[in-house]
C-alpha positions, -999 to +999 in steps of 0.1 A: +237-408-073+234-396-041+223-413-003+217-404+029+231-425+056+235-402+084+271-404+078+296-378+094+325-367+071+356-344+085+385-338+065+418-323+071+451-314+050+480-310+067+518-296+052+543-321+050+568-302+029+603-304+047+627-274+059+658-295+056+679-312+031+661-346+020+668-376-005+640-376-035+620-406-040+604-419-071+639-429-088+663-454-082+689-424-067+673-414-035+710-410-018+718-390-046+690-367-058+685-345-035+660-315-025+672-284-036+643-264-031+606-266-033+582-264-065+550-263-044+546-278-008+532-311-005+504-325+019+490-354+038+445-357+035+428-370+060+387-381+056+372-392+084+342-406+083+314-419+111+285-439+104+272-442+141+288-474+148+321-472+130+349-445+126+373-451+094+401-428+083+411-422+044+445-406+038+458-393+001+497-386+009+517-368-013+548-392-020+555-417-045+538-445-028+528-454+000+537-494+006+528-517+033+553-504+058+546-466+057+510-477+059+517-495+093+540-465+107+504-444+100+485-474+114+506-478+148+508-439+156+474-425+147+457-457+168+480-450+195+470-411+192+431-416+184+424-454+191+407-461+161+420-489+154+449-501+120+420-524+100+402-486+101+430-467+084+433-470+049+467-453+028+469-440-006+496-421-023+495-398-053+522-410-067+548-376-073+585-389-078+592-356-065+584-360-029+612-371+003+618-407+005+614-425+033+644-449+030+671-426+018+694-397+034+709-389+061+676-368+073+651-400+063+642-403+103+636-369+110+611-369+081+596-394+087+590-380+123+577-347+106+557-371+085+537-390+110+531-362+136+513-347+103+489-374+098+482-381+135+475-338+131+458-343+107+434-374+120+423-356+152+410-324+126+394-341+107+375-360+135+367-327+150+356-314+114+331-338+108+295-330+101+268-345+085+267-354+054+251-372+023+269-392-002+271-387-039+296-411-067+299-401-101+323-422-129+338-404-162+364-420-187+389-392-195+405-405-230+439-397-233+442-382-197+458-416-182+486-411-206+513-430-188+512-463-165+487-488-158+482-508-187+461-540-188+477-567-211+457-592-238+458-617-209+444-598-181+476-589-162+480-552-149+514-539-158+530-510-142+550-496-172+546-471-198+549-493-232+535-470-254+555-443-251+584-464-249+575-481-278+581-514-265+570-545-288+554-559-263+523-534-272+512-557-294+494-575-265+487-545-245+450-534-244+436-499-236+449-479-206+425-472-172+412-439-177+385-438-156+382-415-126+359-419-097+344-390-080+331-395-045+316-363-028+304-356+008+280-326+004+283-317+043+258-290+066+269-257+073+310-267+060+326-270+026+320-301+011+345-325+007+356-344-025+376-379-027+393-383-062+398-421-072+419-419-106+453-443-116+470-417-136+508-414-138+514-383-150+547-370-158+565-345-131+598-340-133+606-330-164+587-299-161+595-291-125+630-302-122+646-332-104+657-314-074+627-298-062+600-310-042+564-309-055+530-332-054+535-328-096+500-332-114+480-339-084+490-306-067+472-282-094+445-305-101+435-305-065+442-267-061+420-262-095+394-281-080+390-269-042+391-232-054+365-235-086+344-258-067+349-242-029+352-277-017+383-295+003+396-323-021+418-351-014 
């Protein structure tokens, strides 16, 4: 489905792969689990997007998550930097357990200064980057792609734990995992157009990569795949 709105779209990507020594997040052994190297660099999106009256700002970080408090850092420096206001930001993370934690190590200040300089970089490019654009959403269950968290239980809880592949007895009350993905494109005038990826998975990382070296895991060659065959920007 598509619509035109008269919408502005910019978008941005920005590196946020350290230089120095961090702690790994994702585990319970930040202090001790610690960068060795890097698998493939990691990055902070930024979408912004104008609809005459309002300015909002989408960002896809590449980290384990992105909870309430890293969502205010974002909130308190890009306002500051940009003036669009926090209740205009919204924060996502795509969920690597190979990526620096903000809480652990020695170095966990100076990344996090690295961190939001990045995403106040990369709001003001993507506000200069915007152009018109139309709107188009698509929806696809991939079966057997969300292969390891988010499993919704007989009673309608959400829980955040892979029981199938840990063969826990509590599966017996577990229903069907979310596999569905959400595909939200701005086709844009005279740019690339951008594409926002809306998908729960959990995929696996460090076993293949190793524990000691940064990388976005999945999400980095799936959004790499996707901006090159489609010649689009992707967050």
């Amino acid at each position: 489905m598509s619509e035109n709105t008269g919408l502005l779209a910019g978008f941005a990507k920005i590196d946020i792969t350290p230089d120095f020594v961090t702690g790994l997040g994702g585990y319970s052994n930040a202090e001790s689990r610690l960068a060795k190297g890097v698998a493939e660099p990691i990055y902070t999106t930024c979408i912004a997007l104008t609809d005459g009256d309002e300015t909002i700002l989408v960002y896809t970080i590449d980290n384990c998550a992105c909870p309430h408090a890293v969502a205010e850092w974002i909130r308190e420096r890009v306002t500051e930097a940009t003036g669009i206001a926090g209740e205009k930001i919204f924060c996502s993370a795509t969920h690597s357990h190979n990526c620096p934690s903000f809480w652990a190590y020695p170095t966990v200040e100076q990344y996090r200064e690295l961190f939001l300089n990045a995403c106040v970089e990369a709001a003001k490019k993507a506000l200069e980057d915007r152009a018109p654009a139309t709107t188009m959403a698509a929806k696809k269950q991939f079966p057997n792609m969300n292969f390891v968290r988010h499993v919704e239980l007989a009673n309608g809880v959400t829980a955040g734990y892979d029981w199938s592949r840990h063969k826990s007895p509590i599966l017996g009350w577990a229903g069907h995992a979310d596999d569905m993905m959400v595909l939200v494109k701005f086709a844009r005038e005279e740019k690339k157009d951008i594409l926002l990826i809306n998908w729960q998975g959990h995929p696996d990382c460090s076993t293949d990569i190793g524990f000691e070296l940064i990388a976005p895991s999945y999400v980095g060659p799936l959004r790499d795949t996707v901006a090159v065959g489609a010649g689009m920007e992707v967050a």
